[in-house]
KOLZABA-115071 format. One record per residue (C-alpha): residue in three letters; x, y, z. Coordinates in steps of 0.001 Angstrom, whole numbers, padded with zeros to 6 digits, always signed. Each point is the difference from the previous one (the first is absolute). Layout:
! KOLZABA-115071
ALAXYZ
...
END
This chain:
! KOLZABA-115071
UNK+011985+019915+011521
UNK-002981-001819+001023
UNK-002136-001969-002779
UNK-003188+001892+001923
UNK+000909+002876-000848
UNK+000905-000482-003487
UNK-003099-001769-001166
UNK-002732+001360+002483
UNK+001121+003001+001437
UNK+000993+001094-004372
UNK-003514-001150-001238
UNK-001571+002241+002692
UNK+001759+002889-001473
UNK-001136-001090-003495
UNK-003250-000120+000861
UNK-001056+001995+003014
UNK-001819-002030+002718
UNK-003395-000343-001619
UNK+000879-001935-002281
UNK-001053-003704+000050
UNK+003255-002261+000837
UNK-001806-003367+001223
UNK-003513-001100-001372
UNK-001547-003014+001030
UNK-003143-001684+000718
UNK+000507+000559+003629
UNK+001396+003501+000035
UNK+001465+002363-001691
UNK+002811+002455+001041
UNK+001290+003094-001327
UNK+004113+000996-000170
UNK-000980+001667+003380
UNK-001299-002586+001589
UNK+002123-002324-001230
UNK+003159+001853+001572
UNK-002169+000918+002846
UNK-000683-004214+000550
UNK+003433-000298-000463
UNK+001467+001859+002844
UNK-002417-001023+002463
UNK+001197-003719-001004
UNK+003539+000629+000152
UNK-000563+001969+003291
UNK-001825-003202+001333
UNK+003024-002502-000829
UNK+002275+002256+001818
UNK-002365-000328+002787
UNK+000020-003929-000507
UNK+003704+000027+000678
UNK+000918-000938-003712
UNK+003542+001675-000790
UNK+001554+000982-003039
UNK+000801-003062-002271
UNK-002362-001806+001875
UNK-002267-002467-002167
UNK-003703+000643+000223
UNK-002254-002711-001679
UNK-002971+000610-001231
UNK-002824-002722-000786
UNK-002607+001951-001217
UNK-002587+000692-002529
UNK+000788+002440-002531
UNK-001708+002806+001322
UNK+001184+003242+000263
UNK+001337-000794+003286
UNK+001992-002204-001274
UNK+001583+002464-002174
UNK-000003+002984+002329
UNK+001842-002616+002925
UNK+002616-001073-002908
UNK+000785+003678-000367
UNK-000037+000579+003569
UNK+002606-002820+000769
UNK+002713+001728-002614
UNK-000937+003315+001563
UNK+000638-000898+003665
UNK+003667-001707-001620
UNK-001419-003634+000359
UNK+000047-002772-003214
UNK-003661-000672-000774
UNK-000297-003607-001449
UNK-003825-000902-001119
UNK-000803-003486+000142
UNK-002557-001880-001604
UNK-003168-000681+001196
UNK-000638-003348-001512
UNK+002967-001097+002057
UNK-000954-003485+001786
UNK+001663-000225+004027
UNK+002691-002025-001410
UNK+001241+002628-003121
UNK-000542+003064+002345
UNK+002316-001738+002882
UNK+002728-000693-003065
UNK-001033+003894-001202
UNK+000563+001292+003697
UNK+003067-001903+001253
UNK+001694+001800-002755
UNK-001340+003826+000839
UNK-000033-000617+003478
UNK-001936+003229+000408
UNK-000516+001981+002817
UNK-004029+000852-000232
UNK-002360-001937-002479
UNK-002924+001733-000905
UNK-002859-002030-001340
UNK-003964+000198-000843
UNK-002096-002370+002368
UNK-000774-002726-002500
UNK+003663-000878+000560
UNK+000435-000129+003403
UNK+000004-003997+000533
UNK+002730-000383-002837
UNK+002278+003025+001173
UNK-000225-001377+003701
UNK+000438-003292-001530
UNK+003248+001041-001782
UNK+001298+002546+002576
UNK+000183-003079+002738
UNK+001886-002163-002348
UNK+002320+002286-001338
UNK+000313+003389+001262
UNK-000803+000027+003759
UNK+001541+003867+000540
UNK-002731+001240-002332
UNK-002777+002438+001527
UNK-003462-000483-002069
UNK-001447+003083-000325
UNK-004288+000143-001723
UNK-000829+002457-002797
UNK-003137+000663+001920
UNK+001214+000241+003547
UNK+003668+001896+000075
UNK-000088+001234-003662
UNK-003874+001395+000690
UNK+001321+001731+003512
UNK+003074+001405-002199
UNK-002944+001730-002663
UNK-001921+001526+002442
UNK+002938+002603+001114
UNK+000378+003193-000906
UNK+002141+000172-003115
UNK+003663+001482-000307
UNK+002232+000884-002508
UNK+001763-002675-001464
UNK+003813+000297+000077
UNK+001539-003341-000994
UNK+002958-001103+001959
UNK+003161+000836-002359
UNK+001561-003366-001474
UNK+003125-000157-001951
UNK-000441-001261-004057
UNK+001285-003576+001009
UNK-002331-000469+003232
UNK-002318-003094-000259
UNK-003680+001283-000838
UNK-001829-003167-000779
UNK+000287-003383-000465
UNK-002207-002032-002906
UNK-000846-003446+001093
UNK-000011-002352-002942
UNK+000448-003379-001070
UNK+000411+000070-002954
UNK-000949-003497-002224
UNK+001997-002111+002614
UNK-002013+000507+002820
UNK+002370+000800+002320
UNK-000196+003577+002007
UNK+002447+002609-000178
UNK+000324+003755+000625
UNK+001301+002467-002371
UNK+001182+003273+001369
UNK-000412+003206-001170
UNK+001417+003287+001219
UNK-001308+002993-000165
UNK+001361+001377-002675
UNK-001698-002743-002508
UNK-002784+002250+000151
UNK+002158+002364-002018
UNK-001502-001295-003941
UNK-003566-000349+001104
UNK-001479+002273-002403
UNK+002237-000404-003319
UNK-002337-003246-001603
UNK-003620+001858+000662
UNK+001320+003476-000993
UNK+002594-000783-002478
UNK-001935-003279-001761
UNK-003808+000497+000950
UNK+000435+003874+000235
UNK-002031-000031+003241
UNK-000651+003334+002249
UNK-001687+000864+003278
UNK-003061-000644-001612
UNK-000024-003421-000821
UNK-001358-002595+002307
UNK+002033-003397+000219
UNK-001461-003433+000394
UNK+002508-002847+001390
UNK-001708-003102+000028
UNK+002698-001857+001858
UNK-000008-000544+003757
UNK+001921+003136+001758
UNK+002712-002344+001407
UNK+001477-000775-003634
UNK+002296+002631-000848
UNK-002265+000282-003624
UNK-002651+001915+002146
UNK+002732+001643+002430
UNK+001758+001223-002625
UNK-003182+001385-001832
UNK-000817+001784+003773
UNK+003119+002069-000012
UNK-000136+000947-003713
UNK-003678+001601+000766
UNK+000794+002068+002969
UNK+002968+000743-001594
UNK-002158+001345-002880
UNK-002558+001352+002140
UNK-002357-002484-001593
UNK-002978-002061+000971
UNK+000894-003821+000840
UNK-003292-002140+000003
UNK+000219-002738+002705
UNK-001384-003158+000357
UNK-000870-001216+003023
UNK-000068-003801-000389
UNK+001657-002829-002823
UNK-001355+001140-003658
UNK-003005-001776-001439
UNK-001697+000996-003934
UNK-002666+001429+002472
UNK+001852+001767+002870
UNK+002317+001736-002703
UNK-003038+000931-002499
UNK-002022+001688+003094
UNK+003396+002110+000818
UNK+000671+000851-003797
UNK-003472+001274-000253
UNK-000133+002293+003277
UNK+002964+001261+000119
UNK+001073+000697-003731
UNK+003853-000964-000143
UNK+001787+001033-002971
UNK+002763-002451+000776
UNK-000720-003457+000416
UNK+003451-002085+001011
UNK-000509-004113+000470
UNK+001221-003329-001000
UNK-000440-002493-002385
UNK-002685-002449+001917
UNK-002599+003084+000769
UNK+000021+001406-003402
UNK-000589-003520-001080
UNK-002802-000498+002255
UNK-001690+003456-000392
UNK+000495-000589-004197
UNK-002405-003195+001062
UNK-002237+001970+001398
UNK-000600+001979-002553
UNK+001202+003480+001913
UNK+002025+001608-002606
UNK-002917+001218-001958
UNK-001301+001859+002213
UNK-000097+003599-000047
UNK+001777+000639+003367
UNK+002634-002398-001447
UNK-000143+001973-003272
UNK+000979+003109+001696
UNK+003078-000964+002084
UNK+002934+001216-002214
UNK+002309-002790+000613
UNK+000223-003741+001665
UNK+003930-000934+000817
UNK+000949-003473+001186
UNK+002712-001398+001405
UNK+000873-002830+002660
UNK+000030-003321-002791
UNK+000615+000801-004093
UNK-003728+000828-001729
UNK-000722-002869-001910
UNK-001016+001712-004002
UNK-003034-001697+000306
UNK-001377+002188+003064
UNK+002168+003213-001634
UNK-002147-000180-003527
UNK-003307-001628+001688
UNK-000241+003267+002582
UNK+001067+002177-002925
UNK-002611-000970-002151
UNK-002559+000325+002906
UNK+001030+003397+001748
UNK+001817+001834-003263
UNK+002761+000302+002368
UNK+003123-001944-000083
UNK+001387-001743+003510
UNK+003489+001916+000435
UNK+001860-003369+001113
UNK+003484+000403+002435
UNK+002286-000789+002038
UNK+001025+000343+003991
UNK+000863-001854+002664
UNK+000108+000119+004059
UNK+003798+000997-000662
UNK-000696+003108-001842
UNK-003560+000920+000701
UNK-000388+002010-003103
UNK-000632-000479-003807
UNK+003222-001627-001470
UNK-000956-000618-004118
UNK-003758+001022-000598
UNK-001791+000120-003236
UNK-001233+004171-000843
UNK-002847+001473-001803
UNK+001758+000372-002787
UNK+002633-002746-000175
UNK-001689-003426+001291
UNK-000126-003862-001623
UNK-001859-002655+001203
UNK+001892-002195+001649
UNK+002663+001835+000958
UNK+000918+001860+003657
UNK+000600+003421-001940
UNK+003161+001905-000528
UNK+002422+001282+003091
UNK-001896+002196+002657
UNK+000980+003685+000607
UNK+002972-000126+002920
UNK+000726-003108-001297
UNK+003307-002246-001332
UNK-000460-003446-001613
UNK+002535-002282-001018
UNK-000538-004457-001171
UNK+002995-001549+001322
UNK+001300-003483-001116
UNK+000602-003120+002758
UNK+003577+001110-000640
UNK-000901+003701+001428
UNK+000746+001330-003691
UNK-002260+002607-001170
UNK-001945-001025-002689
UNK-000629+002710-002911
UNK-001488-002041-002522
UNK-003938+000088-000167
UNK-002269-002892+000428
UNK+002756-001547+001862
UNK-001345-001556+003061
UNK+002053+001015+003499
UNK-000491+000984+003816
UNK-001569+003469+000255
UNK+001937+002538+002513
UNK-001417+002969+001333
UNK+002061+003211+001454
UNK-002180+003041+001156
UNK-000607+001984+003141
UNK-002686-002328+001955
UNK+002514-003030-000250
UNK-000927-001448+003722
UNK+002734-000537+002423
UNK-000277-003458+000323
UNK-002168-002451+001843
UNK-000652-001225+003890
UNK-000249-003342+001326
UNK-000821-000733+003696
UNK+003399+000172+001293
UNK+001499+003001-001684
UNK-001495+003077+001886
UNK+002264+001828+001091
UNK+002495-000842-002774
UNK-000001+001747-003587
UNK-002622-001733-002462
UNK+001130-002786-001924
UNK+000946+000397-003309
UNK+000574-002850-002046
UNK+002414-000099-002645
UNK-001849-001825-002457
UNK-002462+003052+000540
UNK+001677+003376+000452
UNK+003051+000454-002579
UNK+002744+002445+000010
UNK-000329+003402-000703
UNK-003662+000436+001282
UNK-001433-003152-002882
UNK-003038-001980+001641
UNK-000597-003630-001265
UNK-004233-000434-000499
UNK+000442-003360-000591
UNK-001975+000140-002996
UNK+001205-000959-003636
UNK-000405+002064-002842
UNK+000555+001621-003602
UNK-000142+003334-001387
UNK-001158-000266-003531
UNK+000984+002209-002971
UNK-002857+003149+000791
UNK+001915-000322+003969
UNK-003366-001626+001124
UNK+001105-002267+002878
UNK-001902-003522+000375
UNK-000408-002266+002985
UNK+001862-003377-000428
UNK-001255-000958+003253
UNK+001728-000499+003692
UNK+003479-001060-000176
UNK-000864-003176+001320
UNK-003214-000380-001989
UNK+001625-000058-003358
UNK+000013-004305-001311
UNK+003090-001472-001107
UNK-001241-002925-002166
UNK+002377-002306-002312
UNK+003171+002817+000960
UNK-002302+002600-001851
UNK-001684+002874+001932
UNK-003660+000809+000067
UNK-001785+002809+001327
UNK-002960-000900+001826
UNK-001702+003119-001815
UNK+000586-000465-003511
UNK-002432-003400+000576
UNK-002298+001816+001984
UNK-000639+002801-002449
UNK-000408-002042-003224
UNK-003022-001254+001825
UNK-001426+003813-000272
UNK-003194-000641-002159
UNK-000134-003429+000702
UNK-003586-001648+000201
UNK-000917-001191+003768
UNK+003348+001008+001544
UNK-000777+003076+002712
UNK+003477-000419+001462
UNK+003355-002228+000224
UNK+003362-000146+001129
UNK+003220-002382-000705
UNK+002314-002179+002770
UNK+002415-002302-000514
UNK-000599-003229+000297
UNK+001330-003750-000071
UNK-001015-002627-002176
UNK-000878-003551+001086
UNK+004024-000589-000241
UNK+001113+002962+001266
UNK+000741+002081-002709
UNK-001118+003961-000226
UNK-003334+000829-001385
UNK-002166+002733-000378
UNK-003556+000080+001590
UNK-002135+002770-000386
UNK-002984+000315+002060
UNK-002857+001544-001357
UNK-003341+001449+001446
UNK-003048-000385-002235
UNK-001991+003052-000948
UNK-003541+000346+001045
UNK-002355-002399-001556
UNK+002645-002313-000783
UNK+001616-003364+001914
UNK+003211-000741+000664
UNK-000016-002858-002991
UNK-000738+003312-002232
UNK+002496+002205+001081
UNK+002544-002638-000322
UNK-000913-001217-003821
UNK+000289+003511-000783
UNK+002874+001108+001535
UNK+001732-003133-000978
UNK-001217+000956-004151
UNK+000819+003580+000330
UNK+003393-000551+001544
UNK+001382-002880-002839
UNK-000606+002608-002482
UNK+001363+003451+001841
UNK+003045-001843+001014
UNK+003296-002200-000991
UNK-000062-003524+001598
UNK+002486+000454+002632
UNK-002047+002883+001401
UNK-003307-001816+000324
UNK-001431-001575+003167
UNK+000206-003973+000237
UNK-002985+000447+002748
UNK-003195+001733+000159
UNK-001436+000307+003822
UNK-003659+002054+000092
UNK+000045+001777+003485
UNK-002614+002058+001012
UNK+001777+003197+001434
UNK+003791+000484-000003
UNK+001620+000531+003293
UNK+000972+003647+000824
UNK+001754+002424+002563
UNK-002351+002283+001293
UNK+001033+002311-002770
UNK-000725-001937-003322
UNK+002942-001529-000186
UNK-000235-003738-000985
UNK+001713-002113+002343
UNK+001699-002655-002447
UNK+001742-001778+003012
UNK-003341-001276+001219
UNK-000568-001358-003330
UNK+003304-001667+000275
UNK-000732-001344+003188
UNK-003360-001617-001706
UNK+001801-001742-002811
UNK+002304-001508+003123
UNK-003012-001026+001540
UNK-001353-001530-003106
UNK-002796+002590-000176
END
């Protein structure tokens, strides 16, 4: 099989080649010209000498270049890793002695930082310009596309990510993770060929890669945008291009809900918002609710699995909560012990077994070997550790204890980092927080919880009221000893706060 060919090549049959596949502010393709783009890319990388399981890197804006070149990589039997284009010199050289690829594609504006990078890390690597060798690869005469055949467990793509430690890594998938795609939109959001999908997350984050091969394999529309998502830049697209599927994260839907975008009409009309990336706190979940009429469908994925692992539904959602178990899905909380744990509301380490399971992840001296797969991560018989702690309450809702080594061990008593977070929903000057541990002046474990004051207040406000709210919602062993106001929390480029940089602050003495 070839993941082309099962997405693409299926959604062109669903919807004849007319129909729009790609719409952006820039261009829009049809499923014709989107296969027809493809093959003249994949015939081009042959031409550049890039082989079968070669890497090809692409540092582009998310155009529909970008798409159609991801496509064409698979296609011509190559592993297409995207790469993210707020990547300084020094995080694309870490990013690029781990692909090592063989081409890297890029828009202009990058140029400096991909030569930059490519001298330090990757010397081998040919750079090749979106509007030099890509433009001379559009202007040829078009030819059926017949991806290269691939075998289920061939590498297909690699997802760069960091995580909330910083550190690069590459997950691999093969080709045959493409294989669930379509179950969450069809199954869940009962999505056809006619619905138009909106990803708000950068195309090299398997959220929006993930959401790409569910479309075609739909035969759907999948909206694009081109650069970073602002309350403006995702209004304007909303508004031309009608989605009826809006996917993001927790941080936009917070910072359109300040701009006031929910009411609006065009807003009004999408049939549903999803989020995933970082838990949606119940404060953004009822505040969009009350504005739109629609509820925020809240989930869970990862880089690991690409798809929708526990997702709230239409008809089965609660605030707070990442949903029930996803169609193609098995879910199981396991004790430090490795013991299943059947009882609800008992908090454990949530395991994941499904189709799209990666195969593991590279580091920059392992091509060539198999993936690594470490055991604290991949389980026997097929069980993937997401490093995130959880409970399954009495209805089988499943709710986010936070990242296994997020969760604050205080007095020998566990806390979850969320349960102080969310009985600040409501709270008077408090727009966002999030708990660390903590040392006291001698040493001993506290809790500090940062907090980020809501418009119109200071950081004096959001404390005293935080501070009140929380000695009534909570038992004293649970409560923060200190208050810090901070004016953003630090995040991955997906939402996701980055509570190591806060611990690095309180070791500063920040």
């Amino acid at each position: 099989m070839n993941a082309v060919e099962y997405c693409l090549l299926h959604g062109l049959k669903v919807s004849g080649p007319e129909h729009p596949a790609l719409l952006s502010a820039g261009e829009t393709l049809s499923y014709g010209a989107l296969a027809a783009r493809v093959g003249q890319f994949a015939s081009g990388l042959r031409e550049a000498r890039v082989a079968p399981g070669d890497r090809v890197g692409m540092l582009m804006l998310d155009t529909p270049d970008l798409v159609a070149l991801h496509l064409g990589a698979m296609a011509a039997g190559a592993i297409a890793v995207a790469m993210s284009s707020r990547a300084s010199p020094d995080e694309l050289a870490q990013i690029l002695a781990i692909v090592r690829p063989a081409v890297l594609v890029i828009d202009a504006e990058f140029v400096d930082t991909a030569k930059a990078a490519i001298a330090a890390s990757s010397p081998q690597t040919r750079l090749l310009h979106r509007d030099s060798e890509l433009a001379a690869w559009k202007s040829r005469p078009a030819a059926q596309l017949v991806p290269v055949p691939r075998r289920p467990d061939d590498p297909a793509f690699w997802v760069m990510t960091s995580g909330t430690t910083g550190m690069p890594k590459a997950v691999e998938h093969h080709h045959r993770n493409v294989g669930i795609c379509g179950l969450y939109y069809e199954e869940v959001l009962g999505c056809t060929n006619q619905d138009r999908l909106f990803a708000t997350s950068r195309f090299h984050f398997a959220y929006a890669i993930g959401n790409m091969f569910a479309a075609l394999r739909m035969g759907a529309g999948n909206v694009l945008l081109e650069r970073w998502a602002t309350e403006k830049s995702v209004a304007e697209t909303v508004e031309r291009f009608a989605p009826t599927v809006l996917l993001s994260v927790p941080a936009v839907y917070h910072r359109l809900l300040e701009a006031g975008l929910p009411q609006r009409p065009s807003f009004r009309a999408l049939r549903y918002f999803v989020s995933a990336g970082e838990r949606l706190p119940p404060q953004i979940w009822n505040a969009w609710e009350a504005a739109s009429a629609h509820p925020i469908l809240d989930g869970l994925g990862c880089s690991e699995l690409v798809y929708m692992v526990i997702g709230n539904t239409p008809t089965l959602r609660k605030p707070g909560s990442s949903g029930h178990v996803m169609p193609g899905v098995e879910l199981r909380i396991v004790a430090d012990d490795g013991a299943v744990i059947a009882e609800p509301d008992t908090a454990g380490r949530l395991e994941v077994r499904m189709s799209s399971v990666c195969e593991g992840y590279r580091s920059a001296s392992d091509l060539g070997q198999p993936p690594e797969r470490p055991a604290e991560r991949f389980k026997s018989g097929g069980w993937f550790a997401t490093g995130d702690e959880y409970v399954c309450d009495a209805d089988g809702f499943y709710h986010h204890r936070g990242r296994t080594g997020d969760i604050l061990r205080v007095s020998g008593l566990w806390v979850s980092p969320s349960e102080i977070e969310d009985a600040l929903a409501g709270a008077a000057s408090v727009a966002e927080s999030a708990a660390v541990l903590g040392e006291n002046d001698i040493g001993l474990a506290e809790i500090v919880l940062y907090v980020v004051p809501a418009p119109g207040a200071d950081g004096a406000d959001a404390v005293a009221s935080a501070r009140e709210r929380l000695s009534q919602a909570l038992p004293r062993y649970k409560q923060p000893r200190r208050f810090e106001a901070i004016a953003d929390l630090p995040r991955t480029a997906t939402g996701k706060v980055q509570r190591h940089k806060l611990r690095e602050r309180l070791r500063h003495g920040h």
